[in-house]
TILO-73292 format. One record per residue (C-alpha): residue in three letters; residue number from 1; x, y, z. Coordinates in nm, 3 decimals. Layout:
N
+--------+-----+---------+---------+---------+
! residu ! num !      xx !      yy !      zz !
+--------+-----+---------+---------+---------+
!    ALA ! NUM !       X !       Y !       Z !
...
+--------+-----+---------+---------+---------+
***
This chain:
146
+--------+-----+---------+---------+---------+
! residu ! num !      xx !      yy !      zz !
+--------+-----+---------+---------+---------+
!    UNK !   1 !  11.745 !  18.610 !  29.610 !
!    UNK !   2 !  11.342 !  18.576 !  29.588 !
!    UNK !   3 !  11.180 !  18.283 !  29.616 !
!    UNK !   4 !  11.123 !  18.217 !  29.263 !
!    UNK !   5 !  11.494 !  18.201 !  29.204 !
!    UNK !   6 !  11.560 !  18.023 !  29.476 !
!    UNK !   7 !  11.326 !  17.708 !  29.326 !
!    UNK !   8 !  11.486 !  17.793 !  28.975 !
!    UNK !   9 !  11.833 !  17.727 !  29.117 !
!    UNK !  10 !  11.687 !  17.408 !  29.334 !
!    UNK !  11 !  11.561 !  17.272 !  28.980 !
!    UNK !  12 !  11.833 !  17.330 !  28.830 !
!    UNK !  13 !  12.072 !  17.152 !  29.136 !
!    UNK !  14 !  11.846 !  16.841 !  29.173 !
!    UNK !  15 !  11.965 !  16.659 !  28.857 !
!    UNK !  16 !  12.316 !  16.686 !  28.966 !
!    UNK !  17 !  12.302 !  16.549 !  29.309 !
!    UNK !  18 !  12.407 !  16.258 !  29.442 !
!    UNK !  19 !  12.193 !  15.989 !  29.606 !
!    UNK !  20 !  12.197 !  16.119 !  29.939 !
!    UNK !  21 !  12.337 !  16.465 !  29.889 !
!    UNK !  22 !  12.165 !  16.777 !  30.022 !
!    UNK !  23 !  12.128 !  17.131 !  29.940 !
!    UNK !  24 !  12.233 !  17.321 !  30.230 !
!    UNK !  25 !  12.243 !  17.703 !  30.121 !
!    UNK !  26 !  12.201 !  17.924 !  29.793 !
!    UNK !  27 !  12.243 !  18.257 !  29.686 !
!    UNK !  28 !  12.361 !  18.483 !  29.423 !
!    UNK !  29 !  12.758 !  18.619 !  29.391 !
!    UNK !  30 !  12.992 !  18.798 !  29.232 !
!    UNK !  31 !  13.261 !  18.546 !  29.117 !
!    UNK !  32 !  13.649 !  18.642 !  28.980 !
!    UNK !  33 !  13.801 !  18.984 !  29.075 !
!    UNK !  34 !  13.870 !  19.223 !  28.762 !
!    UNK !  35 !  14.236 !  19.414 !  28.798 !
!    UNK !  36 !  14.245 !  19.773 !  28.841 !
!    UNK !  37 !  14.434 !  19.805 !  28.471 !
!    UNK !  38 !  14.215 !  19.617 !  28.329 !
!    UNK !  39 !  13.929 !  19.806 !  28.461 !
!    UNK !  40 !  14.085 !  20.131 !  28.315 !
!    UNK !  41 !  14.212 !  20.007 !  27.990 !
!    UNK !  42 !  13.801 !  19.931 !  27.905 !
!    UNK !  43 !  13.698 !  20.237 !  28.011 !
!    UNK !  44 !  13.931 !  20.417 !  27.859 !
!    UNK !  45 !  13.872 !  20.253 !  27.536 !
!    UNK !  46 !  13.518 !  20.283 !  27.506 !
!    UNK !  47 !  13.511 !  20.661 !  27.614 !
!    UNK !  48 !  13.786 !  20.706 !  27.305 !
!    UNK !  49 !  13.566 !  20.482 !  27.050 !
!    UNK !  50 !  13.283 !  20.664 !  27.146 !
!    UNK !  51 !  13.401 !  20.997 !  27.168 !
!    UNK !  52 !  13.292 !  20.958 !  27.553 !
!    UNK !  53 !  12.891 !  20.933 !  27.498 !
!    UNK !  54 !  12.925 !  20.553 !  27.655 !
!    UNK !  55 !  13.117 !  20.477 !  27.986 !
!    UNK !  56 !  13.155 !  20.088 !  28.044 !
!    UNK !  57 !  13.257 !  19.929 !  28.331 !
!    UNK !  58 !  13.416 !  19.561 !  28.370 !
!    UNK !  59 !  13.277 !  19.410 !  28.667 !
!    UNK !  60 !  13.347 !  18.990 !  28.807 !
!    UNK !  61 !  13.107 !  18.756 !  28.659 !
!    UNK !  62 !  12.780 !  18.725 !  28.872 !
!    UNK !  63 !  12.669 !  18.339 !  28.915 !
!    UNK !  64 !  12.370 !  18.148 !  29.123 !
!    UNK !  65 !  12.524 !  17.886 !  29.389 !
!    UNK !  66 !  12.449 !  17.596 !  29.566 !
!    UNK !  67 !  12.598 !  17.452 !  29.895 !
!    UNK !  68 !  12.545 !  17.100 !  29.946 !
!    UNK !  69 !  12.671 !  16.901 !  30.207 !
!    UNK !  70 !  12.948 !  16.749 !  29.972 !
!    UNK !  71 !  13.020 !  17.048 !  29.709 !
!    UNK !  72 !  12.971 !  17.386 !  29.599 !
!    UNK !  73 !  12.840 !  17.439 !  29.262 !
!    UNK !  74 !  12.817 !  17.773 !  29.065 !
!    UNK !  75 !  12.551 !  17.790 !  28.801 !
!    UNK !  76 !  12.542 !  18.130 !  28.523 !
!    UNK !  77 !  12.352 !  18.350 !  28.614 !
!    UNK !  78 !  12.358 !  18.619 !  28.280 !
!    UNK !  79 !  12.135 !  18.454 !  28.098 !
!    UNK !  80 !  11.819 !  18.620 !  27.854 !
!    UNK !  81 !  11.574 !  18.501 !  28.123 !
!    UNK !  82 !  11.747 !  18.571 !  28.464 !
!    UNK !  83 !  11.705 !  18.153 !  28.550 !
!    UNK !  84 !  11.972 !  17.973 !  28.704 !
!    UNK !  85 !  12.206 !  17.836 !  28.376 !
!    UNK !  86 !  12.447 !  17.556 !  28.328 !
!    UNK !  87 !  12.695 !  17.445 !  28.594 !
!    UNK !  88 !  12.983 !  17.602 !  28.570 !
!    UNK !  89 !  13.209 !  17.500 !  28.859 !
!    UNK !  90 !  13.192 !  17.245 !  29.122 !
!    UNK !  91 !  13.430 !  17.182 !  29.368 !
!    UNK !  92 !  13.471 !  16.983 !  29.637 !
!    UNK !  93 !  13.378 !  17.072 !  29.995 !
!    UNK !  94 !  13.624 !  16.849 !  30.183 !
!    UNK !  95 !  13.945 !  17.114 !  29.951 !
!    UNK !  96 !  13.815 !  17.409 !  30.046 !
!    UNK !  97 !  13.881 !  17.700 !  30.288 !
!    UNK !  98 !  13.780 !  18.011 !  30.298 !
!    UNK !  99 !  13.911 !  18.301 !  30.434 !
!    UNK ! 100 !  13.806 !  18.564 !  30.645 !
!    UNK ! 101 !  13.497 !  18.761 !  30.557 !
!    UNK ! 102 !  13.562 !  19.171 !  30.471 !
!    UNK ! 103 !  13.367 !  19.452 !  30.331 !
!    UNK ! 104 !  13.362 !  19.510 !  30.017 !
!    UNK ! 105 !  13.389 !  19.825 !  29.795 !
!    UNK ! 106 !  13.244 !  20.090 !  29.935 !
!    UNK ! 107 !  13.119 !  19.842 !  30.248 !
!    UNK ! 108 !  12.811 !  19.749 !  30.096 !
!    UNK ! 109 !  12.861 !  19.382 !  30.052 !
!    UNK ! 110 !  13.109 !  19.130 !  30.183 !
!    UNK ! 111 !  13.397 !  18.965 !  30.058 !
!    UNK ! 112 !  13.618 !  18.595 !  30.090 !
!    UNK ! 113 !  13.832 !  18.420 !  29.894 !
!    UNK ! 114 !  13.811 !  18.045 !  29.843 !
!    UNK ! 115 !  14.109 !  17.866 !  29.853 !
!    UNK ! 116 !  14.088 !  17.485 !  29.690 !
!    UNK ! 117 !  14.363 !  17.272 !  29.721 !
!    UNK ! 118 !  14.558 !  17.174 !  29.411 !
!    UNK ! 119 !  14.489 !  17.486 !  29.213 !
!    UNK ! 120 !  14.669 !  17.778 !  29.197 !
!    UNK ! 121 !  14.467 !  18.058 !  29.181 !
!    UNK ! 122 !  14.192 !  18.137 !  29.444 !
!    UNK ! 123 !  13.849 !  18.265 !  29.368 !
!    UNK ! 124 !  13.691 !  18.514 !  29.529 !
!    UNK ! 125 !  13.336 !  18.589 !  29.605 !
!    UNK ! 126 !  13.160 !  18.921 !  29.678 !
!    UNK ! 127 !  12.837 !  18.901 !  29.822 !
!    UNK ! 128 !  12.589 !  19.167 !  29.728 !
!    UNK ! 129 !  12.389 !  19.364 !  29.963 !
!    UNK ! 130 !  12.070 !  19.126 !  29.956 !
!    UNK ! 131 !  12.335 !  18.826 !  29.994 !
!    UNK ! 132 !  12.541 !  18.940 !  30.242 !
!    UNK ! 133 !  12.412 !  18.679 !  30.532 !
!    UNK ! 134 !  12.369 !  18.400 !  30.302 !
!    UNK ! 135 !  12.787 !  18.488 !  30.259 !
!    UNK ! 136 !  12.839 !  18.471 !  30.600 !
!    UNK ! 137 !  12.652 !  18.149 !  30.629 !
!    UNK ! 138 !  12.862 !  18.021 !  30.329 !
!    UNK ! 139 !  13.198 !  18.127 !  30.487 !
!    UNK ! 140 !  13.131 !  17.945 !  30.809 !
!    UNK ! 141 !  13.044 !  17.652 !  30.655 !
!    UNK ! 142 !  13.329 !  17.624 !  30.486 !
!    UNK ! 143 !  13.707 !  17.525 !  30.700 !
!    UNK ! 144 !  13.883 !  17.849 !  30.773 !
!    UNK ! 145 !  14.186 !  17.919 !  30.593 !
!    UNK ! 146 !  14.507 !  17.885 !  30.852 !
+--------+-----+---------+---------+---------+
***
């Protein structure tokens, strides 16, 4: 993430913190996972509706976040101007783990999965090329998942 961004996303963090609370790490992610059916059904689809001169792919929704040293906060990141959007998650830091980083598809970025306690589904992060130590920074800053 360039610079620029980078003091987008802090502007955008600032009104939401804390008295006390401190930034600690952002980047840019890939959040959610997409199902292979799913995946298939929408291209399949849009090839038959348009008699295969578009392909269309479903991919997780990207988003701008923010470590702090008592949350993690996910901010939209498909907006008309590229700048950080409205918050869209924050969780706690103190009920989450994370789990082992892996490649990703095709090994060009890095995966984990975020585990917060008292919800039921996890969410996992892919990390693009560009934000692939900023992940690894994220993941070991977060408690291990046993």
């Amino acid at each position: 993430m360039n610079n620029r961004r980078t003091q987008q996303l802090l502007q955008s963090v600032a009104p939401l913190l804390a008295q006390g609370e401190q930034v600690e790490l952002t980047s840019l992610a890939k959040v959610g996972s997409v199902s292979v059916k799913r995946r298939v059904l929408t291209t399949a689809l849009v090839g038959v509706l348009t008699a295969g001169t578009v392909i269309a792919t479903v991919q997780p929704r990207p988003m701008y976040w923010a470590l702090t040293d008592r949350r993690l906060m996910f901010f939209d990141a498909k907006t008309t101007t590229g700048r950080p959007g409205k918050l869209l998650i924050s969780l706690p830091r103190e009920l989450m783990s994370a789990a082992p980083m892996k490649k990703a598809l095709l090994g060009l970025g890095l995966q984990t999965v975020l585990t917060v306690q008292g919800q039921e589904q996890d969410l996992k992060l892919t990390f693009p090329p560009a934000g692939k130590a900023a992940g690894r920074d994220l993941a070991s800053r977060i408690a291990a998942t046993a």
